[in-house]
Phi, psi and omega in degrees: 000133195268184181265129161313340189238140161340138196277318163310318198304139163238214159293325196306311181269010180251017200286348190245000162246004160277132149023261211231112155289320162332293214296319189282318210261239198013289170308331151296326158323285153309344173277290177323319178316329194266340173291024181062021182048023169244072178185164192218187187209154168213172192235146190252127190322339191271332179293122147002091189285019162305314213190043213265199203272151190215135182232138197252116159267148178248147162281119176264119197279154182205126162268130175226132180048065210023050158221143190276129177219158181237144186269088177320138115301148174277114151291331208166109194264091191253137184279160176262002182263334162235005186052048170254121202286144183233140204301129157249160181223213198280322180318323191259025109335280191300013187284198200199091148322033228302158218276345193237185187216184172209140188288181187291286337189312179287317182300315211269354171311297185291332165301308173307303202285355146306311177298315182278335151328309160354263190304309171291325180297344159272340154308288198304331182278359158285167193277093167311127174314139198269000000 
């Protein structure tokens, strides 16, 4: 069975088929805060793009061959439909991933440029005045 969503997608390319997107990029968002913004979130292929399921990595920093690189860890595995963190084991590891993510720093980007799409489609739908 193939996965419903892009081997690639992240939030940015699924923003027009969530739900509420606001709502959804906001909440995720509040899942990401406790990691110290040094974390990043995917999404699992396997899921609903209405809502899918998200897992928030954090970084472990390493020197390898004298260059500093950050390793993701898995923090914390949210079903997407209520944002609930859910106990996970190797099963939901072994889920089908997308290959990229978006740091907090993107996330909080897309919340901002959501919010403000918002505010102009509520702008352009007042009535001009004669």
């Amino acid at each position: 069975m193939k996965p419903p969503l892009p081997a690639d997608c992240t939030l940015w390319s699924l923003r027009g088929s969530l739900k509420d997107p606001k709502e959804f990029v906001r909440q995720v968002l509040g899942n990401m805060t406790g990691h110290q913004r040094d974390c990043q979130v995917r999404l699992a292929l396997d899921s609903k793009p209405s809502g899918p399921d998200y897992r928030i990595e954090f970084f472990i920093y390493d020197t390898i061959e004298g260059e500093q690189v950050a390793l993701p860890q898995t923090a914390a595995i949210f079903k997407g439909r209520a944002h609930t963190e859910t106990l996970y084991d190797g099963t939901e590891l072994d889920r089908p991933w997308s290959a990229e993510a978006m740091t907090f720093q993107e996330v909080q980007h897309l919340l901002g440029q959501l919010r403000s799409s918002k505010e102009l489609d509520k702008v352009s739908l007042k009535p001009r005045r004669p």
